[in-house]
C-alpha positions in Angstrom: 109.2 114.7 273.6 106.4 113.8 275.8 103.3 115.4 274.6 99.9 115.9 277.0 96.5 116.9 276.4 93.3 117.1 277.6 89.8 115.7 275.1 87.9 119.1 276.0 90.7 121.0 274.2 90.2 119.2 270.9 87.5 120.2 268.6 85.3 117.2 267.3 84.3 116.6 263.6 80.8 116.1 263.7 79.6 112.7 261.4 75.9 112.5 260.8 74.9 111.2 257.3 71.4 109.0 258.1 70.7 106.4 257.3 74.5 104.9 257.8 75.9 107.6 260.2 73.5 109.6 262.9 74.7 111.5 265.7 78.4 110.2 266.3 81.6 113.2 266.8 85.0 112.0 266.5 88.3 113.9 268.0 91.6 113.1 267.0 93.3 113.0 270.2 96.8 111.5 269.1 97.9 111.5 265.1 100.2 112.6 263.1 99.9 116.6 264.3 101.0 115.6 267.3 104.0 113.4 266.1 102.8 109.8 265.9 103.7 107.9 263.3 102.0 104.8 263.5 99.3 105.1 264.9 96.2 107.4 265.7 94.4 107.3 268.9 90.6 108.9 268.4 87.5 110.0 271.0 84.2 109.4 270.0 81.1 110.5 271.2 77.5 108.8 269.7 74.4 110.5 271.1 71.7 108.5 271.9 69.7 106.7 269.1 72.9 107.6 267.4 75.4 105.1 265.2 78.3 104.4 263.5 78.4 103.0 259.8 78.3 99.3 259.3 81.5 99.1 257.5 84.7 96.8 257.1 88.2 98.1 256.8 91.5 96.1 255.9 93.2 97.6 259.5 92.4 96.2 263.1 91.3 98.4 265.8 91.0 98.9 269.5 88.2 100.0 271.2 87.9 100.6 274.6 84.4 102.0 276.3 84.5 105.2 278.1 80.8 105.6 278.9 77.4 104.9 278.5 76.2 101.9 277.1 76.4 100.8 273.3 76.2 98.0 271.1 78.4 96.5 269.2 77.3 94.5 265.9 79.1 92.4 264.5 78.6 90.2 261.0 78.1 87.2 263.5 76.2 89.1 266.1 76.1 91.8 268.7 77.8 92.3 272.1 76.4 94.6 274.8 79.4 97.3 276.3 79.6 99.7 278.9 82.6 101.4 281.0 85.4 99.8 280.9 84.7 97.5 278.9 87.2 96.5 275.9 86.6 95.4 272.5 89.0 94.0 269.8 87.5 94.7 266.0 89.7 92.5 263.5 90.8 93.0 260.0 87.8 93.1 257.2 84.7 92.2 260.2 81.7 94.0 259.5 81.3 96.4 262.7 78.8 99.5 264.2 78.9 100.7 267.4 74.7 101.7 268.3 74.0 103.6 271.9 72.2 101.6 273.5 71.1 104.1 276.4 69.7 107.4 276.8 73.5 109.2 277.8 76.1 109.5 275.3 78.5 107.2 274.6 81.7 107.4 274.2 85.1 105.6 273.5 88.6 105.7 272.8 89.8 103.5 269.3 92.9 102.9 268.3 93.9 102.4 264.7 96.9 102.3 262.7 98.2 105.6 260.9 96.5 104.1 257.2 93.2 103.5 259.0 92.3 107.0 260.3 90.7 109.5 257.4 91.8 112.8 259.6 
């Protein structure tokens, strides 16, 4: 079965626990509720001045930029993205995605099933 959808018909679970987390809403656009069973595509959306945690994880993940403009850190440094923009986030690397501009950004990511808390 082919399944379709559409972001604005998801609802978002808000994240905002400063200092680590401020201003960031994730939407589970593809998981298990929708049949897959390996992995779990989600939407986020970081307001400006907003961030992810710094964290590590033992699961890989794909990111690919949606708009605005953010920054990604990185335990070795930081890369500027915008649109279109990709951006591969291996095992156990210290990560954070930062907006770096005054629109929200937002992104798709891509983990597997055993990275994704719901």
């Amino acid at each position: 079965m082919v399944l379709t959808g559409n972001v604005r018909g998801v609802v978002p679970r808000p994240y905002d626990a400063p200092p680590a987390v401020c201003g960031v809403e994730k939407r589970v656009l593809i998981g298990p509720n929708q049949g897959a069973s390996r992995f779990v595509m989600r939407h986020f959306v970081v307001a400006p001045k907003g961030h992810s945690p710094e964290h590590a994880h033992p699961w890989e993940h794909e990111v690919y930029i949606l708009a605005g403009r953010g920054r990604v850190r990185f335990a070795d440094g930081a890369v500027d993205v915008g649109p279109g923009d990709f951006v591969f986030v291996p095992p156990m690397d210290v990560h954070q995605f930062r907006n770096a501009g005054d629109e929200p950004f937002e992104f798709l990511c891509v983990v597997p099933l055993t990275g994704d808390d719901g």
